[in-house]
C-alpha positions as CSV (number, residue, x, y, z in Angstrom):
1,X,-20.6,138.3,42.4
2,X,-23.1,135.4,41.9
3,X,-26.7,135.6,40.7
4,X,-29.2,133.1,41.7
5,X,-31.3,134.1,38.3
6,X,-32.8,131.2,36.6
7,X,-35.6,133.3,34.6
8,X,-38.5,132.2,36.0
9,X,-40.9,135.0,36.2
10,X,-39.9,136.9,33.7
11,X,-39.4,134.5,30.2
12,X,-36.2,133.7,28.3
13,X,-34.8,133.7,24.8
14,X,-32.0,132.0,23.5
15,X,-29.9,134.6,21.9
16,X,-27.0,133.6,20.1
17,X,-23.6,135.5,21.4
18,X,-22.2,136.3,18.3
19,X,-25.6,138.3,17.3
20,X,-24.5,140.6,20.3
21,X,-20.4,140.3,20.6
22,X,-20.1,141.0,16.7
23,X,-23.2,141.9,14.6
24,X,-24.6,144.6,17.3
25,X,-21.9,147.0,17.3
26,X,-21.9,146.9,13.2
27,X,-26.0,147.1,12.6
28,X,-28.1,150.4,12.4
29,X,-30.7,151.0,14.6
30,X,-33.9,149.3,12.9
31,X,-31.5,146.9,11.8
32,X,-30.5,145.9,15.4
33,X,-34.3,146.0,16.3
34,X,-35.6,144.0,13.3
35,X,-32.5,141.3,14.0
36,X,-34.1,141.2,18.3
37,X,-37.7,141.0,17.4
38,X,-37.2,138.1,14.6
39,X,-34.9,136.3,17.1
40,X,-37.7,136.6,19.8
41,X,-40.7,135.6,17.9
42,X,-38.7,132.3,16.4
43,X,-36.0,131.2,19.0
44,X,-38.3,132.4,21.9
45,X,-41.2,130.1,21.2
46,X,-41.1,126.4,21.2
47,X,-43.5,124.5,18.9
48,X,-45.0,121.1,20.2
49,X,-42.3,118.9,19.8
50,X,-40.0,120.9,21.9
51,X,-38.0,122.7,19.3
52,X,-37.4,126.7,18.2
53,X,-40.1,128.1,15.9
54,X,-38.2,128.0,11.9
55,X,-40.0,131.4,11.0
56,X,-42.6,133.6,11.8
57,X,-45.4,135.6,10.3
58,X,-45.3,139.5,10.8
59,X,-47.3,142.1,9.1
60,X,-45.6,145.3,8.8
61,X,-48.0,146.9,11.5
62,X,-46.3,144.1,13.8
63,X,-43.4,145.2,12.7
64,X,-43.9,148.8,13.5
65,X,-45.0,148.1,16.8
66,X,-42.6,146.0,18.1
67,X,-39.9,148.2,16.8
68,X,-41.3,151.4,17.5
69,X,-40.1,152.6,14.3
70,X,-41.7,154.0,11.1
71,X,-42.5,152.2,7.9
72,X,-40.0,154.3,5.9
73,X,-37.3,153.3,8.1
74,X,-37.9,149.5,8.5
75,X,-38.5,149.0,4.8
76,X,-34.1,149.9,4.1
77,X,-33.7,147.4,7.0
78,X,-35.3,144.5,5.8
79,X,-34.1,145.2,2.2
80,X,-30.2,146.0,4.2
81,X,-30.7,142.4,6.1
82,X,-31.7,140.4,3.0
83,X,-29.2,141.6,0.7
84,X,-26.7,140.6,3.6
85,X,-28.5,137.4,4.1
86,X,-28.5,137.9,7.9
87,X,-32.4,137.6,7.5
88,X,-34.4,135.0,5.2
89,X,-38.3,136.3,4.1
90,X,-40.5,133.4,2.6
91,X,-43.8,133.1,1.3
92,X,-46.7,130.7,2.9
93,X,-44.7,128.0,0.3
94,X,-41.3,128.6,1.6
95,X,-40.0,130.1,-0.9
96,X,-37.9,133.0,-0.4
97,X,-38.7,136.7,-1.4
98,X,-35.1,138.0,-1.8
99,X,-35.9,141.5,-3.3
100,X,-37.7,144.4,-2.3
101,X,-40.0,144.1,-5.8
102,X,-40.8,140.6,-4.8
103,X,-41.9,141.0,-1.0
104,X,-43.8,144.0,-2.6
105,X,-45.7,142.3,-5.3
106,X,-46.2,139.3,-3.4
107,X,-49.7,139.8,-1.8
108,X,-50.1,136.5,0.9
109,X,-48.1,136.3,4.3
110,X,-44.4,137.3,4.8
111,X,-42.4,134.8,7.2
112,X,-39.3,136.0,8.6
113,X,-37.0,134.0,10.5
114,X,-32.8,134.9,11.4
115,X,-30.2,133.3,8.8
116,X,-29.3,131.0,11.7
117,X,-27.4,128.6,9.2
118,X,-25.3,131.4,7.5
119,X,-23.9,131.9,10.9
120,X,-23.1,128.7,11.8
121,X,-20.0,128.7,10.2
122,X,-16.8,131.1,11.2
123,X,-15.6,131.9,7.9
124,X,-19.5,133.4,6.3
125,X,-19.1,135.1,9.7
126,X,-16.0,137.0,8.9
127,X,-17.1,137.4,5.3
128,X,-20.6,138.6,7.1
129,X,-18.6,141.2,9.1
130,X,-16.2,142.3,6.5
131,X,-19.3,143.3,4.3
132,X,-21.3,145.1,6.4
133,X,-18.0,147.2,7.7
134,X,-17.6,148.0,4.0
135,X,-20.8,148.3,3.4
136,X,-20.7,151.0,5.8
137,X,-22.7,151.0,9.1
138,X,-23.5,153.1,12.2
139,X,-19.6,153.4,12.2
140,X,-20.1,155.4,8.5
141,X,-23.2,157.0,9.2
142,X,-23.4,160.4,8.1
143,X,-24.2,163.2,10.8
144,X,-25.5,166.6,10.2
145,X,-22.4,168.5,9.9
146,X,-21.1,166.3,7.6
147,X,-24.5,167.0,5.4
148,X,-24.3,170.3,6.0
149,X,-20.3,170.3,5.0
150,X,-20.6,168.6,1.9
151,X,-23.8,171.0,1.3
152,X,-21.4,174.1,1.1
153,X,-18.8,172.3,-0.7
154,X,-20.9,171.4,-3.6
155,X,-22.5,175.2,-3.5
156,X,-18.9,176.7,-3.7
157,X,-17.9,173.7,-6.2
158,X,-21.0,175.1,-8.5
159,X,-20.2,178.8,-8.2
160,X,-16.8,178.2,-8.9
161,X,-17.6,176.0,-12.1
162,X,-20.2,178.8,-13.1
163,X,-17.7,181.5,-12.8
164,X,-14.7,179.5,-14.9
165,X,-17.4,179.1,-17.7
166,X,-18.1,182.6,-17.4
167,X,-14.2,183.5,-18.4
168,X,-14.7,181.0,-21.0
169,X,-17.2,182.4,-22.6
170,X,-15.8,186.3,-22.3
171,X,-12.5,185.1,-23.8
172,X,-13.9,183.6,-26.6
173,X,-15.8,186.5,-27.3
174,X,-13.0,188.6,-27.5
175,X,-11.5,185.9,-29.3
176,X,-14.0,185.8,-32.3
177,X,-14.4,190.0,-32.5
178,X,-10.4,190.3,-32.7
179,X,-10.9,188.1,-35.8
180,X,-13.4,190.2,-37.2
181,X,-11.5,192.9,-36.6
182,X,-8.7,191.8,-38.9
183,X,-11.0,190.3,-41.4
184,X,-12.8,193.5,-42.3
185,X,-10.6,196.5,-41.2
186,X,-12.7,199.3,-42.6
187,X,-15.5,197.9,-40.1
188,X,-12.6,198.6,-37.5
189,X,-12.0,202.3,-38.2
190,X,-13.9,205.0,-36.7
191,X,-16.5,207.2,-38.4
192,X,-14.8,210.7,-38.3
193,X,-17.8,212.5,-40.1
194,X,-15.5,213.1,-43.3
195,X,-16.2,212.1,-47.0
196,X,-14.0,212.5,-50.2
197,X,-15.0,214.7,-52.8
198,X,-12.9,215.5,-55.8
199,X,-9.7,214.9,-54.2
200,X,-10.6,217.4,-50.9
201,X,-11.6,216.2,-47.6
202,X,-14.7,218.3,-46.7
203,X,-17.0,218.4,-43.5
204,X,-20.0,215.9,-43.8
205,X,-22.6,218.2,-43.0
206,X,-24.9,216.1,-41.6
207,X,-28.0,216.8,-40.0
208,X,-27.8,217.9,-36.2
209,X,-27.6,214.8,-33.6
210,X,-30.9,214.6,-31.4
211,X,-30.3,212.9,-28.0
């Protein structure tokens, strides 16, 4: 079935295929969002001499907004898409602010704009996609239950360990008196209440016991 739809009306963006075939399926949430909203304010404006906009500026209000997410989640996303590359964050100068201290500490404008020439080529592609599947993605994203799983098996881990050292310690208690047993035997016998005198074994008469 056909469409007549030539976007008049409504606004188009160029968006490259392999951003939605490939990347999408393989990109957190925020990720996903920040990757749509940098490809919309660069690719979907033209400048004056009818090309794409290289970057844009965004403030991290902008950000939030367009996103609809909160600062402590699109702060792991920009950090997650630099490290990959897939994004590129400049200064006013062009120079790029690869780490999270250096878009932090750097107090003018932040341009964003989508690696476009990292995916140009198949082979950083693959490489691309083979990193971010071991880097682990919404694929590998950990769900309650699992928390909640490996939560109880570190609990019973640590009562186990705290019972073993337990033993430990017990048997090498009995350990070390069994040696002072031996060493001093007279320590070891029992008072019977009897004392020597002249050859005779007479009652100690010792004062009566108080409890």
């Amino acid at each position: 079935m056909r469409t007549d739809f030539q976007g008049r009306g409504f606004g188009t963006t160029p968006f490259p295929d392999w951003l939605l075939d490939k990347l999408m399926p393989r990109l957190r949430d925020v990720e996903w969002r920040l990757i749509c909203v940098l490809v919309r304010q660069t690719l979907g404006w033209q400048t004056g001499d009818g090309k794409r906009k290289h970057s844009d500026w965004l403030s991290h209000s902008q950000l939030r907004r367009r996103t609809g997410r909160s600062s402590s989640a699109i702060s792991p996303a920009i950090d997650f898409l630099c490290r990959n590359r897939l994004i590129e964050v400049e200064d006013g100068q062009g120079q790029p602010l690869r780490t999270a201290f250096e878009r932090r500490r750097h107090r003018g404008r932040l341009f964003f704009r989508v690696n476009l020439e990292r995916l140009r080529f198949k082979q950083k592609r693959l490489r691309l996609i083979k990193r971010i599947h071991i880097a682990g993605t919404t694929r590998n994203t950990i769900t309650k239950e699992a928390v909640v799983r490996a939560t109880k098996t570190n609990t019973d881990s640590s009562i186990q360990k705290s019972e073993s050292i337990k033993r430990q310690w017990q048997h090498l208690g009995k350990s070390l008196k069994g040696r002072r047993d031996r060493t001093n035997p007279r320590q070891a016998q029992p008072n019977l209440g009897f004392k020597r005198t002249g050859g005779s074994e007479n009652v100690d008469e010792s004062p009566e016991q108080t409890f």
